[in-house]
N, CA, C and O of each residue as an XYZ file, in Angstrom:
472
protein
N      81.491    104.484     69.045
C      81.477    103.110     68.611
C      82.368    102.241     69.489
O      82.053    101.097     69.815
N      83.530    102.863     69.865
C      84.804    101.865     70.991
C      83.682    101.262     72.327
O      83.639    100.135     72.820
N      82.760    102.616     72.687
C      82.056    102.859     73.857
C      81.742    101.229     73.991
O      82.287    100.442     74.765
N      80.502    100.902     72.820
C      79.908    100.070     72.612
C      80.785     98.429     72.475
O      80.362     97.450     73.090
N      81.777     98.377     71.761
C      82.606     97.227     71.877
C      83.275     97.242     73.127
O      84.046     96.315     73.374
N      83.079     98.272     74.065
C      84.376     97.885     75.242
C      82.798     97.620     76.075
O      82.617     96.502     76.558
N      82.139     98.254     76.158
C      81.318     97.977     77.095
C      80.140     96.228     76.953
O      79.378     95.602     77.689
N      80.607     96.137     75.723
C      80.090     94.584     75.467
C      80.890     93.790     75.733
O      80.532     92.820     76.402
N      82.000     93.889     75.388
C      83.167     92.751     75.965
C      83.409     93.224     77.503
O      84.341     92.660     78.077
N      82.922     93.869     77.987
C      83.017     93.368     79.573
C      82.006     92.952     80.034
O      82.020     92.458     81.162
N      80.643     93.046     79.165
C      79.205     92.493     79.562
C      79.599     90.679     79.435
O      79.564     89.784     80.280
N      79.964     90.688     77.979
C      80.384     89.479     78.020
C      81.718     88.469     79.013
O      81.914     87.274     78.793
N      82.325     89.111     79.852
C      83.065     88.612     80.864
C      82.674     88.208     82.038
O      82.977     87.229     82.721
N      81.577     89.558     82.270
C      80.431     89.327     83.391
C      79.747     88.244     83.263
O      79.778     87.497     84.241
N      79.037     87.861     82.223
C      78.307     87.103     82.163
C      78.951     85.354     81.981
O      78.593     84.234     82.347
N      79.975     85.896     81.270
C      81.127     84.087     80.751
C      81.631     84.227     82.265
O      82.526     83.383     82.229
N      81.651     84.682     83.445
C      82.155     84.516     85.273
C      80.840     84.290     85.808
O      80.839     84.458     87.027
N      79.570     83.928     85.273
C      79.234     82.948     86.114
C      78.449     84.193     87.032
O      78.200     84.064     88.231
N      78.204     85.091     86.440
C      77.224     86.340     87.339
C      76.292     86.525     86.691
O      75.508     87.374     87.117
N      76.045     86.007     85.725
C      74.410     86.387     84.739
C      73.693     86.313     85.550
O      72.941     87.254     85.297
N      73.381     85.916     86.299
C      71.389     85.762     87.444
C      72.150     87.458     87.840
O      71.761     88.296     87.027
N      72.693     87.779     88.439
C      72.797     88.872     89.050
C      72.432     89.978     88.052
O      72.386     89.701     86.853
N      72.124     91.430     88.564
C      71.872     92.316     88.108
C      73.783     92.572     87.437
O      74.857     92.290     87.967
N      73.425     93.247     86.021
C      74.568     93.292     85.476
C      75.349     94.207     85.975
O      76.549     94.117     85.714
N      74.723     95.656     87.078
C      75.676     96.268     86.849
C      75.851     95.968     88.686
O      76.356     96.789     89.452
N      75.425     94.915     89.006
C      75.857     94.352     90.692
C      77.164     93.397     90.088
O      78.195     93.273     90.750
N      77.024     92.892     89.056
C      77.823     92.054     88.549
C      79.150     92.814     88.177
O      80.257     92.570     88.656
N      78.857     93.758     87.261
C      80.053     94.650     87.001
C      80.665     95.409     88.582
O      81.882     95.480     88.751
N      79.923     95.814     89.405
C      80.447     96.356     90.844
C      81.890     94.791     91.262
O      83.109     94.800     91.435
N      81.173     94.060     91.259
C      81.509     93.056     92.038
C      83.055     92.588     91.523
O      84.085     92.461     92.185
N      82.806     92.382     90.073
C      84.378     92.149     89.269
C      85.022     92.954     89.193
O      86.218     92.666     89.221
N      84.634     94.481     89.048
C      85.187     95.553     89.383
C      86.162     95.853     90.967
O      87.235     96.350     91.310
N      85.203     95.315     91.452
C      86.047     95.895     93.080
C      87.075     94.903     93.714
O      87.889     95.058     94.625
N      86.613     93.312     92.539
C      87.580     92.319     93.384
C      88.658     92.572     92.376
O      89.628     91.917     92.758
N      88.956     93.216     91.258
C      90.252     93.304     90.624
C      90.694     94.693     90.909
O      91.855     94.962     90.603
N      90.011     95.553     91.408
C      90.693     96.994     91.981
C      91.189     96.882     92.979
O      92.233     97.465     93.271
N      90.330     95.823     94.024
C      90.931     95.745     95.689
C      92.265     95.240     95.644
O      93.183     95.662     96.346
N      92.376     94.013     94.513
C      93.533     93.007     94.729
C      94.432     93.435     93.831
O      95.500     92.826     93.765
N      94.173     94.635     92.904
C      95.267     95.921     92.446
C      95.837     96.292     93.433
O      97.060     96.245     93.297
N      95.366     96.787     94.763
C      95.446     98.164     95.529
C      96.285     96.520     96.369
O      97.503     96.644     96.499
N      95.844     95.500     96.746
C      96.384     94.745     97.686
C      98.011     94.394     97.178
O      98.934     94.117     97.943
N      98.083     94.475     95.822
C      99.103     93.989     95.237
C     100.138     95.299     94.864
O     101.201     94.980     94.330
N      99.957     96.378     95.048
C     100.841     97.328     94.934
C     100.827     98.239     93.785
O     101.792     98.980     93.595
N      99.792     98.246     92.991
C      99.301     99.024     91.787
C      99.069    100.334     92.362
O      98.443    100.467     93.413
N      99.625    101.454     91.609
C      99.592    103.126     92.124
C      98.033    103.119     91.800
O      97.278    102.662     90.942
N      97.945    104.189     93.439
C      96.813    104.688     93.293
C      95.949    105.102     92.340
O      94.805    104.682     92.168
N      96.696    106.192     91.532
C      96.162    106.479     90.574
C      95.344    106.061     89.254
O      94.353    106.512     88.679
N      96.437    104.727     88.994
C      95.853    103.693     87.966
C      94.678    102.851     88.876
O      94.040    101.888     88.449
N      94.602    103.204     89.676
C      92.622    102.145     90.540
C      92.323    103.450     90.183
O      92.188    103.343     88.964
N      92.059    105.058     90.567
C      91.690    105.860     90.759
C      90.625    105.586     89.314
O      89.440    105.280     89.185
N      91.911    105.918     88.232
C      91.450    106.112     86.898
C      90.662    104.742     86.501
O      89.787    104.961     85.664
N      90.759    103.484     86.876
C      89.844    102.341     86.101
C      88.873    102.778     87.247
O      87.970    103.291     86.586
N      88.564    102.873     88.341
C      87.281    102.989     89.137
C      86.663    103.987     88.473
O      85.468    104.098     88.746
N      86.993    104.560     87.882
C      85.875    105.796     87.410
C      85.618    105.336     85.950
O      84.847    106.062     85.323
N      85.936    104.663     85.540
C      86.081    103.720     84.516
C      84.564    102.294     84.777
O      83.604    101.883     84.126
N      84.997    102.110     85.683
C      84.079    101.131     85.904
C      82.564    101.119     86.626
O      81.644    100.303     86.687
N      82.937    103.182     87.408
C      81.478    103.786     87.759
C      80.660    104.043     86.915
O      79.440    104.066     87.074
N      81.421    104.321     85.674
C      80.665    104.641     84.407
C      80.053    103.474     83.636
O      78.994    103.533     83.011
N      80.714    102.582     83.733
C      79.808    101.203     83.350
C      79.147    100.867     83.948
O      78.395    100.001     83.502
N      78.964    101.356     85.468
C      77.856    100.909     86.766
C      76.679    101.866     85.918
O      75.826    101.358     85.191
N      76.788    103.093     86.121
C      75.933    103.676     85.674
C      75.129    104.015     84.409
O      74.176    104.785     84.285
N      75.929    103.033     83.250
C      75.483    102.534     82.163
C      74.340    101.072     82.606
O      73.166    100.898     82.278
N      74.916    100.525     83.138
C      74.141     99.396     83.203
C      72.989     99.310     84.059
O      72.140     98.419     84.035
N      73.033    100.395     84.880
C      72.076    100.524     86.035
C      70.427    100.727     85.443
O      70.093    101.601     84.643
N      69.847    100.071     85.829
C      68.104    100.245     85.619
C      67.722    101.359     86.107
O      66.637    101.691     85.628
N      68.255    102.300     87.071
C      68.016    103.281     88.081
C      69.022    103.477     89.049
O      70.053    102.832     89.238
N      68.477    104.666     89.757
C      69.201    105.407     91.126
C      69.186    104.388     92.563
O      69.835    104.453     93.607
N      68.413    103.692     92.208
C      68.605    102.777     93.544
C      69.396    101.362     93.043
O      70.288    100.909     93.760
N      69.109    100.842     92.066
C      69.861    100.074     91.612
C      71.822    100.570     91.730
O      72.833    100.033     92.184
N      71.510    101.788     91.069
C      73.145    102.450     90.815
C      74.036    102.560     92.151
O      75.228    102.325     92.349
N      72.966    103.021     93.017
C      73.611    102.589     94.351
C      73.609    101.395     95.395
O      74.153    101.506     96.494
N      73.055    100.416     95.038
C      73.054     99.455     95.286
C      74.254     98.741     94.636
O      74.786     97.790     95.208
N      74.618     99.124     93.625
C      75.990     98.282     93.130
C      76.892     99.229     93.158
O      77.934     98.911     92.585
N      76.864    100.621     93.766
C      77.974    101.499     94.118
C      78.083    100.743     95.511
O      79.223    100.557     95.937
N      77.026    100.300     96.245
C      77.809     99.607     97.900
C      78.682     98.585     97.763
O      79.756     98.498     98.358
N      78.134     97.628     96.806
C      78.567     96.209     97.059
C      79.868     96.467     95.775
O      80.039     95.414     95.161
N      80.796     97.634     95.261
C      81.783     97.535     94.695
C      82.768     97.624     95.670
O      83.785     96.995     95.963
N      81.856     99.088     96.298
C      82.900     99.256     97.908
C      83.278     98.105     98.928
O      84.120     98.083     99.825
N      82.631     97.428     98.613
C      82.210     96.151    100.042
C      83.254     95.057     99.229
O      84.254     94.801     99.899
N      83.201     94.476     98.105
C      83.899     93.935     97.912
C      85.527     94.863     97.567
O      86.538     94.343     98.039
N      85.659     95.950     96.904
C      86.846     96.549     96.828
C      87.747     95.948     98.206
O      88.732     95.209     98.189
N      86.804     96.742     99.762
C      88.105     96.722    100.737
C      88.170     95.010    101.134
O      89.012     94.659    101.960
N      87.275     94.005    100.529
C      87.675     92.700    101.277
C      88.676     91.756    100.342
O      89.172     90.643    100.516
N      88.756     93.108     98.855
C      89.975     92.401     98.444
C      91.011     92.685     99.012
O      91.831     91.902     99.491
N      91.055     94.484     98.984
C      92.227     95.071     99.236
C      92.958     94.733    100.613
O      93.750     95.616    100.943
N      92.898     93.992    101.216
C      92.944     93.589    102.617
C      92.414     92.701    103.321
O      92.131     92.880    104.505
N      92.139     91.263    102.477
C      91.726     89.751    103.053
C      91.853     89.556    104.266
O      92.975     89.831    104.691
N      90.987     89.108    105.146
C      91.323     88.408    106.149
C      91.758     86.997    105.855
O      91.254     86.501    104.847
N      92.412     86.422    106.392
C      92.620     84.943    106.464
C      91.566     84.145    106.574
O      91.225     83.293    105.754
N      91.040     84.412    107.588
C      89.775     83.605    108.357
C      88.843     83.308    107.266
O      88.390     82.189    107.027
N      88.608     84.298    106.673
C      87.366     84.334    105.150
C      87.957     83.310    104.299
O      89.137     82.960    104.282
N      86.636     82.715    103.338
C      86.606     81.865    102.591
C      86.779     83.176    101.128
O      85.992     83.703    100.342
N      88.175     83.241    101.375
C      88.149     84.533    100.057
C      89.044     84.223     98.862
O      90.181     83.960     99.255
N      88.951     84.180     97.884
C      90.076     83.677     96.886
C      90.888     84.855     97.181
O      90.507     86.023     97.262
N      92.074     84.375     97.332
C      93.365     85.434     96.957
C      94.212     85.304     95.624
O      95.434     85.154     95.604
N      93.416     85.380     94.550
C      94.753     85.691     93.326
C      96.101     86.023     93.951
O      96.329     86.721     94.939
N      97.095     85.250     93.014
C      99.030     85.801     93.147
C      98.516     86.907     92.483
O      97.529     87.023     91.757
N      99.442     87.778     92.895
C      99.998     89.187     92.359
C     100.137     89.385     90.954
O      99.632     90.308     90.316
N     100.990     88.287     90.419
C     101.180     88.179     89.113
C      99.905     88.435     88.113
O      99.748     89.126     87.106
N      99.087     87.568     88.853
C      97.848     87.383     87.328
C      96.849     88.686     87.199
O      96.243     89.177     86.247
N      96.973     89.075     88.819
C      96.346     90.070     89.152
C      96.523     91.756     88.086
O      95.679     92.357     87.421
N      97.947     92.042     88.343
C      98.676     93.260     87.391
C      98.104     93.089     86.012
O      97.549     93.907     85.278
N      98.442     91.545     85.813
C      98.079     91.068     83.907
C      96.963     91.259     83.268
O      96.742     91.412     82.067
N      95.858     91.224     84.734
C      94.309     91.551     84.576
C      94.128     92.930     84.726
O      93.306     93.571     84.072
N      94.745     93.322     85.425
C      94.468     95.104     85.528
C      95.343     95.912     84.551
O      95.446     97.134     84.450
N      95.819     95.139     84.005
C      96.689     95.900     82.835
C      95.723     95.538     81.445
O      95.607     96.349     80.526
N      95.334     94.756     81.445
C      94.544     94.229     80.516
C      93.436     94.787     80.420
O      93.016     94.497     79.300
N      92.256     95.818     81.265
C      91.997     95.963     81.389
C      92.232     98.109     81.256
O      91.606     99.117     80.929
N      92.961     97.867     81.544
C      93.479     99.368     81.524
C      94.152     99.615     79.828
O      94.703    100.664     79.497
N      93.972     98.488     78.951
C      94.755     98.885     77.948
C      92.939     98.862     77.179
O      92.646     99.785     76.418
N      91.962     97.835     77.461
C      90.745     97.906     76.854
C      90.120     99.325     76.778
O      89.379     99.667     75.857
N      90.526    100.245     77.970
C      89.729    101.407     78.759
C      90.262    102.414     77.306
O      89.635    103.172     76.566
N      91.882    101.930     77.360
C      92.638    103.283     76.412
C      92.348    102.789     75.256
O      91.903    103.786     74.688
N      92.289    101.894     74.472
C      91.447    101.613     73.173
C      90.174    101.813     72.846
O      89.743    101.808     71.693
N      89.464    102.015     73.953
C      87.980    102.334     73.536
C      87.525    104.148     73.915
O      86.465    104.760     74.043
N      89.028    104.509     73.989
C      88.923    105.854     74.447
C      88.470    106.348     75.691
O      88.320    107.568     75.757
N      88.230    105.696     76.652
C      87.454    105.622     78.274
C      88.407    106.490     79.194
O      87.916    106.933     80.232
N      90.111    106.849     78.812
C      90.974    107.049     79.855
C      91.150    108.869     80.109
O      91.882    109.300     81.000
């Protein structure tokens, strides 16, 4: 039952950010990798990305229509992960402060352990 409330309240985040046209679980890749990258950019232990990425493969692969779909939003988590974790300047890239960043990945990591996911 947690499964189902954690995995709706992040459907519903996906969708309240303005990614609804997108496939949901390209959508979930995408919010996924820009708050893991800018974890990993901001100094969050490995381990805690380790554990929400597998966290958030499992919602890829919940949401996925299929095997080509599933990997299609397994690329573009990777693709956005390293252009958080390591911005260029030059790019038109939002860089979240550090601060809000932790607050979101903590926030996030406390949804995972309430819905039993960890």
């Amino acid at each position: 039952m947690r499964w189902i409330i954690f995995a709706a309240a992040v459907l519903l985040l996906v969708s309240t950010a303005g990614i609804a046209a997108a496939a949901v679980s390209t959508g979930l890749a995408e919010t996924g990798g820009f708050l893991l990258g800018s974890a990993h950019r901001c100094g969050v232990a490995a381990l805690r990305i380790s554990n929400a990425g597998q966290v958030i493969h499992r919602l890829i692969v919940a949401a996925s229509d299929g095997a080509s779909e599933q990997r299609a939003a397994d690329r573009r988590f990777a693709e956005v992960f390293l252009a958080s974790a390591s911005p260029n300047q030059s790019q038109l890239v939002s860089i979240p402060p550090c601060k809000a960043v932790v607050v979101q990945f903590e926030r996030l990591e406390r949804h995972y352990r309430e819905a039993g996911l960890n």
